[in-house]
N, C-alpha and C positions, 0 to 999 in steps of 0.2 A: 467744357465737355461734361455730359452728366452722365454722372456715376450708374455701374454697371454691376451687377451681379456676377461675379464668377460662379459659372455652371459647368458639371461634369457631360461627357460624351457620353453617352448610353448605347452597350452595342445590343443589348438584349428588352424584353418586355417579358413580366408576367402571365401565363396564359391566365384565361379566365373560367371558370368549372360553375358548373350551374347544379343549385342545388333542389330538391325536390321539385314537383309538378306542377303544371296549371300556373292560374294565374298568380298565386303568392311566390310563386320560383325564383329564388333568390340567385344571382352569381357574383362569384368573390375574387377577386384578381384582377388583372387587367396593367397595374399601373408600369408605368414606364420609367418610372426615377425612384429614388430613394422614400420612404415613406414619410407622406405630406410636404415636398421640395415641387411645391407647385409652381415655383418658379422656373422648375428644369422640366418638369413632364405632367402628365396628366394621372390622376386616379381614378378612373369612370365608375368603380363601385365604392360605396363607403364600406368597411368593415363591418360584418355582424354579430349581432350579440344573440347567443344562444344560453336560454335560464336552464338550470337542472330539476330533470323529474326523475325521482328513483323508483325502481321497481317494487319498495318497500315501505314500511312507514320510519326513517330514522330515529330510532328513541335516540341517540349517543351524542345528536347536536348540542351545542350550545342553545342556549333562550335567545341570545338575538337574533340565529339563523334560523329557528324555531317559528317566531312568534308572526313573521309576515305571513304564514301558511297554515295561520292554525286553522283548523278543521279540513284542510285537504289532502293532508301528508301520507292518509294513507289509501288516498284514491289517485292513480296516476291522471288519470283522465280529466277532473277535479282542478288537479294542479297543473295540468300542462295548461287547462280553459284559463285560468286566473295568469298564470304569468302571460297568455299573450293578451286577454281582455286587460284586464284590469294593469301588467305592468311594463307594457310594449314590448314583449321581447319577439327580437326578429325570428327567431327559430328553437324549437324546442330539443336539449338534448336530454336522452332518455340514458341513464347510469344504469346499469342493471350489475349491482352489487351483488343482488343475492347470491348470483352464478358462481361467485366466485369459490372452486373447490377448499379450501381453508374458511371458508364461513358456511352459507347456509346451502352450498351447494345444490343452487335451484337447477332444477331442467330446461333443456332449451325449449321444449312444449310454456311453462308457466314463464320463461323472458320472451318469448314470441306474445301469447298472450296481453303481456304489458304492455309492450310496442302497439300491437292489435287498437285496443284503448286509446292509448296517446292519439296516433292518427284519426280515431272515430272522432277526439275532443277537437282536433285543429286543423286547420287547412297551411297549414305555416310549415317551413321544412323541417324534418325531425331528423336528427343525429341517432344515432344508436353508439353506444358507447359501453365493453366489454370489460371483464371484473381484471383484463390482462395475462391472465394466464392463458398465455396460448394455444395450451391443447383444448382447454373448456373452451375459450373464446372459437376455433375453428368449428366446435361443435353448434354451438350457439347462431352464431353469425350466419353460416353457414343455412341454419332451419329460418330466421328469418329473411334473408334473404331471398328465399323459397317462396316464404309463406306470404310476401307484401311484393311479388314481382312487379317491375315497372315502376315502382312507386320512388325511382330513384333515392334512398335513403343515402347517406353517407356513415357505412359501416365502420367501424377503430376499437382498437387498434389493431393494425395489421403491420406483421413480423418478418426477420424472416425465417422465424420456422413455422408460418402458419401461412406464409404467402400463397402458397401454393393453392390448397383449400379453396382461402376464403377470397380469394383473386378466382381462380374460377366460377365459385358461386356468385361474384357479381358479375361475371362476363354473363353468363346463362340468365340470369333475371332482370338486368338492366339495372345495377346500384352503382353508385360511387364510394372513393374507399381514402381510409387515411392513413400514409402509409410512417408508420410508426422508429425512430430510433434514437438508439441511448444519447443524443447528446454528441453528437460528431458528424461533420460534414461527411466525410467520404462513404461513412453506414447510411448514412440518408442518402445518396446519392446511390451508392449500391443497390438501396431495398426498391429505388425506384428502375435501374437496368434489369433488374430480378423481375417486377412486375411487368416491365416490359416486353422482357421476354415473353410471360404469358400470354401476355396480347392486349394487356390493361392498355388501355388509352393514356395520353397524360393528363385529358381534361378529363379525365374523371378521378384526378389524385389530389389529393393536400397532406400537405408535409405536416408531421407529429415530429419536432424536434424532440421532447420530452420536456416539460413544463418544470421548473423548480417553484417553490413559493418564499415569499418575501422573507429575506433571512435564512432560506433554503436551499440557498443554489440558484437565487433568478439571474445572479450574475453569469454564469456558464452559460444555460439558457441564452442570455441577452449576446453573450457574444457570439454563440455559434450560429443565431438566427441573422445579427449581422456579416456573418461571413457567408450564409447559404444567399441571401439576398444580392451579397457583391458579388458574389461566382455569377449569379444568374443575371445580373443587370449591365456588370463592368464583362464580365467575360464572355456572356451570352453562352453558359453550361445547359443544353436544353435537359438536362436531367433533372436541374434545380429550378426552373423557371415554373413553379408551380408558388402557389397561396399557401398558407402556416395556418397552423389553428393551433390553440392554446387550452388545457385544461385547466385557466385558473384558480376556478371556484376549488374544486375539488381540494387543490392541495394547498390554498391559502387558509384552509376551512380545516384541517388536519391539524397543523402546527397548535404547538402547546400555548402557545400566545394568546390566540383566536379564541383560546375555550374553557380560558382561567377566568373565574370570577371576579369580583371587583377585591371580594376578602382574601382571593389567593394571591393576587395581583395587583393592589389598589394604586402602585406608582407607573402603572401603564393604561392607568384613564380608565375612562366608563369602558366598560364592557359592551353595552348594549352596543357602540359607536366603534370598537378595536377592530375587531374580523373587517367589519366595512370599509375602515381606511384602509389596512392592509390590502385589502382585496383590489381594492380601486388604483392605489400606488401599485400596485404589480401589473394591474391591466395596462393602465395607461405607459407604463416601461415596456411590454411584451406588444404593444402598436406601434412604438417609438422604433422596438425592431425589427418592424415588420410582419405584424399577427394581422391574417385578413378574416379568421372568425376569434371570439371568445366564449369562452363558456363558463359565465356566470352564475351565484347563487344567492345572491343579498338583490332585492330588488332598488334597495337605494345605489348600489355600485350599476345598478343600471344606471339610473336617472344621471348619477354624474360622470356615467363613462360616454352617453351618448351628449351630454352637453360638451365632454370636450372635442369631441369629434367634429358635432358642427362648428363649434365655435375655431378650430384648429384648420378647419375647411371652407369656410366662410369665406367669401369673396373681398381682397382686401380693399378695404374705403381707398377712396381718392384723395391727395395730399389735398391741404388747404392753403385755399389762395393765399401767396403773400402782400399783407394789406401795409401801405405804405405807413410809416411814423414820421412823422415831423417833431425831431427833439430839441432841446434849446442847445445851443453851442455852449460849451465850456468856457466858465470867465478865464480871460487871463491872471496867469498868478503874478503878485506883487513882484515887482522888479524885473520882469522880463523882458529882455530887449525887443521893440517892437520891430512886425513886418515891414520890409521893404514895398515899396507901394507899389503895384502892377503897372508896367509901362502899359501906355495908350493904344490903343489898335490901329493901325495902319490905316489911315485913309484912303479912303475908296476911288479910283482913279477918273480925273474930270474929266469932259472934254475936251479934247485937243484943240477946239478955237477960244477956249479959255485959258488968260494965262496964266501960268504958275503962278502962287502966290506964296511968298514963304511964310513956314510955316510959323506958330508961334511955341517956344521953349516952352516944353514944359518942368513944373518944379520935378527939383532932383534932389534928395538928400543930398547931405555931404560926405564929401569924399577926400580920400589923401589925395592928394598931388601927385601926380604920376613924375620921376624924372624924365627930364628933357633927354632924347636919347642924343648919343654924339654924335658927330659929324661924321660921315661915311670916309671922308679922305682919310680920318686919321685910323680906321682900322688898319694893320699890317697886310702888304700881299702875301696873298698861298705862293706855297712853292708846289707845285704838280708833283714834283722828283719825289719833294719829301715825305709828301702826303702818300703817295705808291708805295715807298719804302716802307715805310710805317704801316699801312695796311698790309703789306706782302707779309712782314713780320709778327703781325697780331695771329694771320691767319695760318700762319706755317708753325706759330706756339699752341695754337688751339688745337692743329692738328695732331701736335707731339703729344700733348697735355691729355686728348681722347685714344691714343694710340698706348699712350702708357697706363689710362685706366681700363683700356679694354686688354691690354696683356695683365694688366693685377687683379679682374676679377675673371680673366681665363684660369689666371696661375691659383688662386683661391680655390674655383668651382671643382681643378683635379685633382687640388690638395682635398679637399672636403671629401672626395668621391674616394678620392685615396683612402683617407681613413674611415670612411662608413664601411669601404671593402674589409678594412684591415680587422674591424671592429666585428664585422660579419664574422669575416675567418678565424679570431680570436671564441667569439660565441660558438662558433660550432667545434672547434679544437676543445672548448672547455667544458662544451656538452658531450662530447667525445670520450672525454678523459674520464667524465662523471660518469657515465655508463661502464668506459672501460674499468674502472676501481669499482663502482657497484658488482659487475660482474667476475671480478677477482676475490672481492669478500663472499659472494655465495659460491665460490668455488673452494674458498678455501675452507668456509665451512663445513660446505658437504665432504673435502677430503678429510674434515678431522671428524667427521661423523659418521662417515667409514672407515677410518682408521680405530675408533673408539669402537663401533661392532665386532670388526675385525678382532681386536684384541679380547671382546669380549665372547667371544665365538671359540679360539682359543685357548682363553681360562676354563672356558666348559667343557673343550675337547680332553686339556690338561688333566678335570677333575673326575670325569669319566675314564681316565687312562687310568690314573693313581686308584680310584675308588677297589675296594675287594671283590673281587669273583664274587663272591656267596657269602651270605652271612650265615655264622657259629651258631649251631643247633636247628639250621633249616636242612630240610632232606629236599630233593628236586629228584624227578622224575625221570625215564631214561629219556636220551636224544630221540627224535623224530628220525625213525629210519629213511635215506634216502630215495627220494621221487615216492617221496609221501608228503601233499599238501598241506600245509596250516591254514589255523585265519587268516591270517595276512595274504592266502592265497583267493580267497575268496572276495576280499577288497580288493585285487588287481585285477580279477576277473570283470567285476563287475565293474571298476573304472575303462575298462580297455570297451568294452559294450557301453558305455554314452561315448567313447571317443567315436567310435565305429556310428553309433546312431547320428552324430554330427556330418555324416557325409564323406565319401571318396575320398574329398579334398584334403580330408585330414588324416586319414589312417586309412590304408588298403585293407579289405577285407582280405 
């Protein structure tokens, strides 16, 4: 019987969301099994790689993320042309860092602008990607939105305190949107019944788990993207059954690793070469869990994140034939008794008007001599009787013999049940007891911590009783004549009015 793959049942699929227009229109999703388990389902789109273009020129990079972009860094347009000419990337996302109100707090007029650009430089789909703060991003997102209608972009991150906004701006101009959360199934699943409710579509969503970077947190990451992926494939969640995207680049590119020189750092390798491996080990982990875009920054983490992909999706070769060998038999070892030689095959049967001829012996090793068996007369006769007797008797001790092991492991199985009960009832008696002594010791504390107030409430009353009226050479004033107020009248006045301000409930007017 030839061997079989165990494959999982799949009750759900992937939708598939199409990104930008015309003919470069890319769509991500689709697939129907675990990612790249070609042996259980199909993936009709490969994942895409989208490069970063900022709305700025970054002085803060490191030199190796630096050096593939020099002279274009600080023309978006420039740079979005070179990453798709020159370094294949399938779609461009545009970062628009300036925005962000804790840096250069651009306007949404100058990040529309940028965008503007990007698209005049490519026909390829562009991301729009917001500096994250919410409230700027609703303002932002929102004017582009506006200003590039129909041009289907894929706006993010989207919240949920900004879903509202910037979910309606891409109802009204025709965008797709990414719907953004901290790192937890059931929030990502929520921001997408929230946008649903608005009236978002779901093929116009992709899930923003929230990306960690290598050493970072890719492990949280990795595993909550594997749980959003089994909800939507094993349990068929149609709230989860949407495509992942990943901000790699951005946060593999941050870490203190990535941007330590070789003299700060000389025992974690070339420099030039660090950020890129890191970047590439993070992508290829965040497809492992189901990432259907990336967004990349090193253009060599292209080159080898698209080789693994063909190469992990590549059609698998066909076994090779197995070609016969003809090896030499094995001598036999010195002193081994030799095989017995194969008897002759039966001869083939003549013709019946031929007559038998007998046949001739063939050689036979040798053999012991069998004894001669004895004479039939001299065996002794059966006795029928006795032989019945003796069977009736075998059969009536096997009975007693199974009757008495099956009453000693009855008698066993209620002795054992006996003491597992006994053993139970001892455990909760003793758990019983330990509660009831834990709850006698803070009782008896608390009486002797009332008794010890008590006694000392007393001493004071005591020392207040004894103490002298007035002290020697102090003069005191006459008595307050009666139904004449003091201070003190004037603090009970004014307690008794917040009682009263408290409600009916507590004190009648």
């Amino acid at each position: 019987m030839a061997f079989e793959i165990p494959t999982i049942k799949y009750a759900g699929a992937i939708k598939q969301v199409t990104l930008g227009k015309g003919d470069k229109a890319l769509k991500v999703g689709g697939e129907t099994a675990y990612p790249f388990h070609s042996w259980e389902g199909k993936t009709p789109s490969r994942p895409i790689i989208a490069m970063e273009v900022w709305d700025f020129e970054p002085t803060e990079w490191p030199e190796a993320a630096k050096a593939p972009f020099e002279g274009v860094l600080g023309d978006p347009a420039a740079w979005a042309k070179k990453n798709v000419e020159e370094y294949g990337a399938d779609a461009i996302v545009v970062q628009l860092k300036s925005t962000d109100p804790n840096g250069m707090d651009a306007s949404p007029e100058a990040a529309s602008e940028a965008v503007g650009k990007v698209l005049g430089a490519v026909d390829v789909p562009v991301i729009v990607w917001g500096s994250a703060n919410p409230a700027k991003d609703a303002e932002v997102l929102k004017k582009i939105a506006e200003d590039y209608a129909g041009k289907n972009l894929l706006l993010g991150p989207v919240d949920e305190d900004n879903h509202k906004q910037i979910g309606a701006a891409a109802l009204a101009y025709d965008q797709s949107l990414i719907s953004s959360s901290p790192i937890d199934v059931n929030l990502a699943k929520q921001l997408n019944i929230l946008l649903g409710n608005l009236g978002v579509s779901l093929d116009r969503l992709v899930i923003d788990p929230t990306t960690g970077g290598l050493g970072y947190g890719m492990e949280y990451s990795y595993s909550v993207m594997e749980r959003i992926r089994a909800a939507a494939l094993v349990q068929d969640d149609d709230k989860l059954v949407l495509p992942m995207i990943n901000n790699v680049g951005n946060e593999v590119w941050k870490c203190k690793e990535a941007n330590q020189t070789n003299e700060d750092a000389p025992e974690l390798g070339d420099a030039m070469k660090r950020g890129v491996y890191m970047e590439t080990a993070a992508a290829v982990s965040y497809l492992l869990a189901g990432s259907d875009v990336l967004l990349i920054r090193h253009p060599e983490t292209v080159k080898q994140i698209k080789a693994f992909i063909s190469a992990i999706m590549a059609d698998r070769a066909p076994a090779a034939e197995k070609a016969a060998v003809d090896r030499p038999k094995a001598a036999a070892l010195a002193g081994a008794k030799p095989k017995a030689a194969p008897k002759p095959a039966a001869a083939a049967p003549k013709p019946a008007a031929a007559a038998p001829k007998p046949a001739a012996a063939a050689p036979k090793l040798a053999a012991v001599p069998e004894p001669e068996a004895a004479p039939a007369a001299a065996a002794p006769a059966a006795d029928p009787e006795a032989e019945a007797k003796a069977k009736a008797a075998a059969e009536a001790k096997a009975a007693a013999d199974a009757e008495a092991k099956k009453k000693a492991d009855a008698e066993a199985a209620a002795k054992a049940a006996a003491d597992a009960e006994e053993a139970k009832k001892k455990a909760v008696a003793d758990a019983e007891a330990a509660r009831q002594a834990e709850k006698d010791k803070e009782r008896a504390e608390l009486d002797a911590l009332r008794a010890k107030r008590r006694e000392e409430r007393m001493a004071h009353l005591r020392e207040e009783h004894e103490a002298p009226e007035g002290e020697e050479g102090v003069e005191y004033g006459e008595p307050r004549p009666a139904g004449v107020a003091g201070p003190d009248a004037v603090f009970v006045l004014k307690s008794l009015s917040r009682w009263r301000l408290r409600g009916d409930g507590v004190m009648r007017k």
